[in-house]
C-alpha positions, -999 to +999 in steps of 0.1 A: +072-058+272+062-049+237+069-073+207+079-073+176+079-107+163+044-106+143+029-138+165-007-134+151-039-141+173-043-169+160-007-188+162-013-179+202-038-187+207-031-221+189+003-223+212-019-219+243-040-244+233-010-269+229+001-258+270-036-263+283-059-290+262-092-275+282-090-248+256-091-268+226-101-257+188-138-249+193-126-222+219-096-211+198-122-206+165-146-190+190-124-164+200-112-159+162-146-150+155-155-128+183-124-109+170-132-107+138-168-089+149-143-063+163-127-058+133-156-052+115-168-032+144-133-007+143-143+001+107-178+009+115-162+033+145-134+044+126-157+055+094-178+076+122-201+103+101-186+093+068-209+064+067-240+079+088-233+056+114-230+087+144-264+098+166-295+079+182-312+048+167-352+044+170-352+020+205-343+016+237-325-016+248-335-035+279-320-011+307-342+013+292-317+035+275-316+057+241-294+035+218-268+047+193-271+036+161-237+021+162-246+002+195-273-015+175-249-021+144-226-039+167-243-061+186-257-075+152-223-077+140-212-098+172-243-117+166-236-127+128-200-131+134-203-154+160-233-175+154-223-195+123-191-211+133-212-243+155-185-231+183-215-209+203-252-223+215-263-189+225-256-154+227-266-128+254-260-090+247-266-059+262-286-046+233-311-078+240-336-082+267-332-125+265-307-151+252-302-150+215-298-189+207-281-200+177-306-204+147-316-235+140-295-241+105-262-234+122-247-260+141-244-256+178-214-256+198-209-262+239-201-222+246-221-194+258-210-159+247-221-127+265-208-090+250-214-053+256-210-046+217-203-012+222-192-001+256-188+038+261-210+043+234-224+079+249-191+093+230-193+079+199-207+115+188-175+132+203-150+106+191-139+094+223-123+061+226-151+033+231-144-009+233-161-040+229-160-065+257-168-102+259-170-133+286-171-169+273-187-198+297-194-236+290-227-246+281-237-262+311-261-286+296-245-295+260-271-302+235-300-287+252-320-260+246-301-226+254-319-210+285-313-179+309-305-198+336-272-218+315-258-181+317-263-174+352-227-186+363-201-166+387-174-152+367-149-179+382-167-202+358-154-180+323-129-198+302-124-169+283-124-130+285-116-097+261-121-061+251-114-045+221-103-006+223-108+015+192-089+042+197-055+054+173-049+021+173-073-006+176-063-031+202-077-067+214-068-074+253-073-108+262-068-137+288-080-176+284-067-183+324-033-182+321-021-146+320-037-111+297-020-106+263-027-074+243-028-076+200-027-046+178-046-044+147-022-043+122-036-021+093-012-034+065-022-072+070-058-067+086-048-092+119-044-085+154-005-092+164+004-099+194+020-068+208+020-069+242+024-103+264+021-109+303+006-075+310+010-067+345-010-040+364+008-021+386+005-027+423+009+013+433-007+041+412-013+078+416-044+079+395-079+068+403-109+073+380-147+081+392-176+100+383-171+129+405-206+142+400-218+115+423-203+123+452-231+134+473-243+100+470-215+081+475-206+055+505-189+071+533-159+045+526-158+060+490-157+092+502-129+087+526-104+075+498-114+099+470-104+126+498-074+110+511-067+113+472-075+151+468-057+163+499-022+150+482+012+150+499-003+169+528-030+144+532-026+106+546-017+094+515+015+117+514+013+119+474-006+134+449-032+120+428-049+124+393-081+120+390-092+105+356-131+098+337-137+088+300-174+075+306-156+044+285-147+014+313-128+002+282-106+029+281-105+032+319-093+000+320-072-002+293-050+028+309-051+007+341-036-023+328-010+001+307+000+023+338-019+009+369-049+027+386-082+023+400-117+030+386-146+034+413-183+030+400-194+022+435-231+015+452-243+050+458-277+063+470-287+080+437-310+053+431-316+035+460-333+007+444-304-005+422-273-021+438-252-007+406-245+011+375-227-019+355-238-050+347-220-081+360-224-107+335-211-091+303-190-059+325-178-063+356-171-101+349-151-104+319-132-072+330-127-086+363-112-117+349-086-097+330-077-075+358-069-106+383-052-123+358-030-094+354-022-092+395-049-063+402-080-068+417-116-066+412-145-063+441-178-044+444-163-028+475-169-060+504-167-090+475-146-105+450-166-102+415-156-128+402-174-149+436-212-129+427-238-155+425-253-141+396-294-140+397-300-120+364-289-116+331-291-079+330-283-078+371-264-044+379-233-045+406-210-018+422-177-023+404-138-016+418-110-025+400-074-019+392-041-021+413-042-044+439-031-019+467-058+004+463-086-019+457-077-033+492-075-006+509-110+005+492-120-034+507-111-021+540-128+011+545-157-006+535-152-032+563-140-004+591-174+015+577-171+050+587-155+080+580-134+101+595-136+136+596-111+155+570-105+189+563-096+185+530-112+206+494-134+179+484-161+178+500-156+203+530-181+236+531-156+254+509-148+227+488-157+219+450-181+189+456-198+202+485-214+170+504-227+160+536-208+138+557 
C-alpha cells in the first residue's frame, strides 16, 4: 500500500536498525550513500543531451562491451559517493575489470559493495527507463587487504540489496532481510520517501518478459512455457498472456514487483561457451534477494540464485525470476526436460519465430 506519511530513507532505515541490531549505523550510512550516488545519477539521466551526457564513450568495460558515456559517469559517481564515508573496504563494478579498494586516506569500513551503475544503459539514447542496482556483503576478513576472493560470496550472504529506477519518477527499491520497501524521490525536498512498504509480488501473472529473438536457441523447457503462453485460453494454460521486453532488468523487474510477472534470460545455445547473459554478483544476486524477499522467486532454471557458489567476479548465470507460480513451474520443465509437441504460432512451421524442436 502506498504511503503518505513522508518517512524518509533515512528515519527507516534508522527504525529497522532499532528491530535488528546486525544492521547497525555503518550499514545504515552505507546505504545513505549508495543513494545519494543515485541521486546524483537521476540528474545525470534526467539532463540526457542537455548536458552531452547521451552516445558512446572511448572503452570497452571488462565484458568487452561499447560503453555509454553515462555508464562510465556513473560508476565513478558510485565510486566517489561511496568510498569516503569509512563504511566500504572495497568496491566492485561492472565498469571495472578488478576490486576498486578504498584509497588509502579514507578510512575503511567492514562492507563490500558491488553495483551495475547503469543497468539498461543500451537505451539511454532513446530515453527508455534504465536503474542502478547494488548488493552489499561483509568483509569477510576485517582489516585486511580487499581481495577478489572477499567478494566471491553466495548471494545468501548479502545484508543488503537495491535498485534505483529512473523513469517519471525516480524510485529507490530496497530490502536489508526483512521485507522490500520502495522510496520515491521527492523533487521538492531532494530525499527519497518511503512510498511503498511490504511490496509483495504477485503469486499469478499473465505477463512474462524475454528476448524473443532468441528463441531458436533456447532450452526446450523454455520453449515449452513461452508456447503454453502464446497459445492463450485455447492453450494449457487456459489464459492469455502478454509478452513484455525493455532490455532494462531494472524496469523488468520493477513492473514485476508492481504487478507480478516473470522475466526469462535463460541458458541458450547462442554462445555455447557462456552459461549466461547476466552477471550474478552485482545482477542476478541483489535482484534475486529483493524478489524472495518479496514472496517471488529467483532460479537460473534448476537452482536457487541466491545458493550459486560464485567462482568469478564478472561470472555470467541464466537468470528467472518473478511470481512464485511461474518460476516453479519454469523449475519443473527443466527437471521433466523435454518438450512436448504443440501446435501452437510460436514456433510451429507457420509461426512467427520459426524454430526447430
Amino acid at each position: 500500500m502506498p504511503f503518505r506519511d513522508n518517512t524518509t530513507l533515512a528515519q527507516y532505515l534508522l527504525a529497522e536498525s532499532r528491530k535488528n541490531p546486525d544492521i547497525g549505523t555503518d550499514l545504515v550510512a552505507l546505504i545513505l550513500d549508495a543513494s545519494r550516488a543515485c541521486k546524483l545519477i537521476s540528474k545525470l539521466v534526467a539532463q540526457g543531451a542537455l548536458a552531452n551526457v547521451l552516445g558512446k564513450a572511448e572503452g570497452v568495460n571488462v565484458q568487452g562491451e561499447e560503453q555509454a558515456k553515462l555508464d562510465v559517469m556513473s560508476d565513478d559517481t558510485f565510486r566517489r559517493s561511496t568510498e569516503f564515508g569509512g563504511h566500504v573496504c572495497a568496491v566492485a563494478s561492472e565498469e571495472q575489470d578488478d576490486p576498486v579498494p578504498v584509497p588509502q586516506e579514507y578510512p575503511r569500513g567492514d562492507f563490500l559493495l558491488l553495483y551495475d551503475p547503469l543497468d539498461g544503459s543500451s537505451n539511454i539514447d532513446v530515453n527508455v527507463s534504465v536503474g542502478s542496482i547494488f548488493s552489499v556483503l561483509r568483509m569477510p576478513r576485517p582489516g585486511e587487504e580487499p581481495a577478489i576472493e572477499d567478494f566471491l560470496q553466495p548471494g545468501t550472504r548479502q545484508v543488503a540489496a537495491g535498485y534505483a529506477i529512473y523513469g517519471p519518477s525516480t524510485m529507490l527499491v530496497l530490502t536489508v532481510g526483512n521485507g522490500v520497501a520502495g522510496f520515491t524521490l521527492h523533487p521538492l525536498i531532494g530525499d527519497f520517501v518511503l512510498t511503498h512498504s511490504n511490496i509483495t509480488v504477485p503469486e499469478q501473472t499473465k505477463e512474462f518478459a524475454v528476448n524473443a529473438s532468441n528463441s531458436r536457441f533456447w532450452e526446450p523447457p523454455v520453449k515449452r512455457y513461452v508456447e503454453e503462453c502464446m497459445a492463450g485460453t485455447e492453450g494449457p494454460r487456459g489464459k492469455d498472456f502478454n509478452m513484455r521486453w525493455i532490455a532494462s532488468m531494472v524496469a523488468e523487474a520493477h513492473r514485476i514487483l508492481m504487478r507480478g510477472g516473470v522475466f526469462m534470460y535463460p541458458r541458450d545455445t547462442k554462445k555455447p561457451l557462456r552459461p549466461g547473459r547476466l552477471r550474478l554478483m552485482y545482477e542476478a544476486n541483489p535482484i534475486a534477494f529483493i524478489m524472495e524477499q518479496a514472496g517471488g522467486l529467483a532460479s537460473t532454471g534448476t537452482e536457487r540464485i541466491l545458493e550459486v557458489t560464485p567462482t568469478d567476479l564478472h561470472q555470467r548465470i541464466p537468470l528467472i525470476f518473478g511470481s512464485r507460480e511461474e518460476v516453479e513451474r519454469i523449475e519443473a520443465y527443466h527437471r521433466d526436460g523435454a518438450i512436448p509437441k504443440a501446435d501452437t504460432p510460436l514456433f510451429n512451421t507457420r509461426g512467427l519465430f520459426r524454430a526447430a524442436l
